[in-house]
Each structure stands twice: as C-alpha cells, then as structure tokens.
C-alpha positions in Angstrom: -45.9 -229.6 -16.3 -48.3 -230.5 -18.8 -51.1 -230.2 -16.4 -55.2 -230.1 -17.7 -56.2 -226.9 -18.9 -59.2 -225.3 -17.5 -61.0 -222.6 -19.3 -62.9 -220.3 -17.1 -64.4 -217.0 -16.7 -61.8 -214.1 -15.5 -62.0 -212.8 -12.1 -60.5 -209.7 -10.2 -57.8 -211.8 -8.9 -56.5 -212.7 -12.6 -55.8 -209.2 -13.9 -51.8 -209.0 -12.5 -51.7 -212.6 -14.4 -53.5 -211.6 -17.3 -51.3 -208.2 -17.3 -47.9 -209.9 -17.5 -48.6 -211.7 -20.4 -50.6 -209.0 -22.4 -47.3 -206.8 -21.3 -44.9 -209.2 -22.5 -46.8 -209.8 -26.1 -46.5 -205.7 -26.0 -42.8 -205.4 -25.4 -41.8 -208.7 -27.5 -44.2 -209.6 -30.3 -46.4 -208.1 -33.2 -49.5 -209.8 -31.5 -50.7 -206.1 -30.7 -49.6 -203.4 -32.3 -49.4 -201.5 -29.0 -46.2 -199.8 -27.7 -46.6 -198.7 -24.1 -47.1 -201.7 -21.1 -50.5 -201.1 -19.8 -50.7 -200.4 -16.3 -53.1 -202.1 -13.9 -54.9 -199.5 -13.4 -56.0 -199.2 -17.4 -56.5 -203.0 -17.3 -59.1 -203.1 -14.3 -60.5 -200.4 -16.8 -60.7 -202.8 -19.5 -61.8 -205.3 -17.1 -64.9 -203.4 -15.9 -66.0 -202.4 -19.4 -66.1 -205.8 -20.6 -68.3 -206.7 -17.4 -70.1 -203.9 -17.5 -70.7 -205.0 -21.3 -71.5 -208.0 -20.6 -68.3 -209.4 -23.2 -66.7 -212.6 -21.9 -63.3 -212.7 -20.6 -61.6 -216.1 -20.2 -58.8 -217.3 -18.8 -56.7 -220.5 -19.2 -55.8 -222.1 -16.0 -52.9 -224.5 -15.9 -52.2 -225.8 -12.5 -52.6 -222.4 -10.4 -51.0 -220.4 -13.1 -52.9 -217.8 -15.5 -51.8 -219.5 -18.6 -53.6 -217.4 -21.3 -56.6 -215.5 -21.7 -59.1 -214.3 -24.1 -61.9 -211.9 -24.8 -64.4 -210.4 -27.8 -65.9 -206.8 -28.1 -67.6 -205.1 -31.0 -65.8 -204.8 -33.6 -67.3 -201.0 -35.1 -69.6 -198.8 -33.2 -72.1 -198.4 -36.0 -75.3 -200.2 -34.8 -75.1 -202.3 -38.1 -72.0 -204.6 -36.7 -73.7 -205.3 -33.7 -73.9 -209.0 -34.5 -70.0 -209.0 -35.2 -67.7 -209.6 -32.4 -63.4 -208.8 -32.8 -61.7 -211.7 -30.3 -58.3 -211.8 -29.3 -56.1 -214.4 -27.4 -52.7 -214.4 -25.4 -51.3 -217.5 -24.3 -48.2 -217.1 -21.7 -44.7 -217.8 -23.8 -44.1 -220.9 -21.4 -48.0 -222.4 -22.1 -48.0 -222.3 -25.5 -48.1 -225.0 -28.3 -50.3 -227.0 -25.8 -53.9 -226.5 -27.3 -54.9 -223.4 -25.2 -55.3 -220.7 -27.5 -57.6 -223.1 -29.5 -59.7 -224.0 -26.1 -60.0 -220.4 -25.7 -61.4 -219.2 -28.9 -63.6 -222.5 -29.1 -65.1 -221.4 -25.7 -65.4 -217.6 -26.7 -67.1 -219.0 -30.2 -69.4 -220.9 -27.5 -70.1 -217.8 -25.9 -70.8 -215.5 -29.4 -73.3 -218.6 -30.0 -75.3 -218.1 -27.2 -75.0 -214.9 -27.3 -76.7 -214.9 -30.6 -74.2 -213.4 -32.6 -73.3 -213.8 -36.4 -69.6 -213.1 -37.1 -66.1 -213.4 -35.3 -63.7 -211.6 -36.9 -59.4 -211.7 -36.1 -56.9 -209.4 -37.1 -53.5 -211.2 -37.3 -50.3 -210.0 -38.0 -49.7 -211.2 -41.0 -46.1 -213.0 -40.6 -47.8 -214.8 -37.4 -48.5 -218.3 -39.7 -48.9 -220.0 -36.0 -52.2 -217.7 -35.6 -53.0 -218.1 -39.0 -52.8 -221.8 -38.5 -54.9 -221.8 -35.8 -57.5 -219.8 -36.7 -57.5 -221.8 -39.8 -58.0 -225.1 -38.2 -61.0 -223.7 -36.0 -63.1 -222.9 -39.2 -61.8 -219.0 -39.8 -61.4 -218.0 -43.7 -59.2 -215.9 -44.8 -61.4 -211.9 -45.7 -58.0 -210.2 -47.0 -55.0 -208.4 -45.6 -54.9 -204.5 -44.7 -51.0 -203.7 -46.4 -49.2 -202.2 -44.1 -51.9 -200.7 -42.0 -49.4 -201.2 -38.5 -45.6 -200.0 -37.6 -43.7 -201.3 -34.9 -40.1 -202.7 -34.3 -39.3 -200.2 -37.0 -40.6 -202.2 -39.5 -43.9 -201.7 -41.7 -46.9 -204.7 -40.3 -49.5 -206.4 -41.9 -52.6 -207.3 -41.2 -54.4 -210.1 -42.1 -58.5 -210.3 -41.1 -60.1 -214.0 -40.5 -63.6 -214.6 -39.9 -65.7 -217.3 -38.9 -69.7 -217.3 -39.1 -71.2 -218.4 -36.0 -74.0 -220.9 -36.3 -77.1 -219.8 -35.1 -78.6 -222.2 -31.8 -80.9 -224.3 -32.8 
C-alpha cells in the first residue's frame, strides 16, 4: 500500500475526496477549528474561489485514492499582506506518516515562489507537535502562539503561528 505519491493540481472530480477528509479532520481533530461538516455544495464554492483566484489547490494521489490535499489564500485583506499567503494541509488518517503533507507544502512553497510571493504563514494548533514537527523540518520558525484564541471539544485551543520566507526566483 505504500504506493508513489503524486502531487497534482485539484480537479472537479477530487472535491467528494477532498471533502471526506477535510469532514473527518472537522468532526475528529483540532486541525480546524470548524464545527459543522461542510457540504459539497460550500466546497465547490471554495473550489471556484480559489480558481477564480488563481490560489493553488493540490492534491496527493496515492494509487487512485485522494490521499491529502492542500491550498494557500491571503492571509488579511489589507492590500499590505498581499505578498503573504495562509496554507493549510489535510492528509487522509490512513495516508499519513508517509511524507505527503511535507510533498504538499514543498509543492505549494514552489507555487508562492513563482508566484512571487514573500511569506507563508501556518496556524497550528498548538498541542499538534506532528505539525509543528513538520513545519519545522521544512524551514518554518516559530512567530508566537495566540493563547486560547480557539474552543472546541469543550476545551480552550491554542494557536501557534509558523512562517517561512519564501526565496525570491532568481
């Protein structure tokens, strides 16, 4: 089962994939601090914002399964972030510990590169030391931790911000 991983832009036909494991991170883990499942119809709307944004979305592809996927957006709205992106990553419970969250933020700092942007900033639960970890070993410093700025599980969250400056293409 430990098939090569293929990192790839997102299509149409990923979304129910992409869906599952975004709903599962929602029901089961601090990775978001949403409540509610999204429903398809609010993640085709994500979708086509991110298209019509012209912000990556990637997916992992094991095999013929969705295995994880990832995505950055602005990170404020005031015109003086614009050269700082917000990622985030989701890697299917049965995928992960295989290297594909790290393939996925390489390829979206790849992307932010090109893209000419300066800064990649992630907000991490802070108890999550696996994301820390990673994020860590891909070049992201720690910029300071938001005290229980989240509740969920009826507990009090977190949050830790990362960033990582992009270097410019040469």
């Amino acid at each position: 089962m430990n098939e090569p991983v293929r990192i790839r832009d997102a299509t149409q036909a990923d979304l129910a994939a992409m869906l599952a494991i975004y709903n599962h991170a929602v029901a089961h883990t601090t990775a978001s601090y949403d409540y509610t499942p999204r429903s398809m119809e609010r993640q085709q709307a994500w979708f086509a914002g991110k298209q019509e944004g012209k912000l990556p979305v990637l997916v992992a592809q094991c095999g013929d399964e969705v295995a994880g996927f990832a995505s950055y957006g602005p990170f404020r709205a005031w015109e003086g972030y614009r050269f700082t992106v917000e990622h985030s990553v989701y890697v299917d419970e049965a995928f992960r510990r295989r290297g594909i969250a790290s393939a996925l933020v390489q390829e979206l700092l790849e992307r932010a590169q090109a893209a000419g942007l300066h800064l990649m900033v992630a907000g991490i639960d802070a108890a999550n030391t696996g994301s820390i970890a990673l994020h860590r070993r891909l070049g992201f410093e720690d910029a300071g931790v938001l005290r229980e700025a989240g509740y969920k599980f009826e507990r009090w969250l977190d949050l830790a911000f990362m960033t990582r400056k992009i270097a410019p293409v040469t």
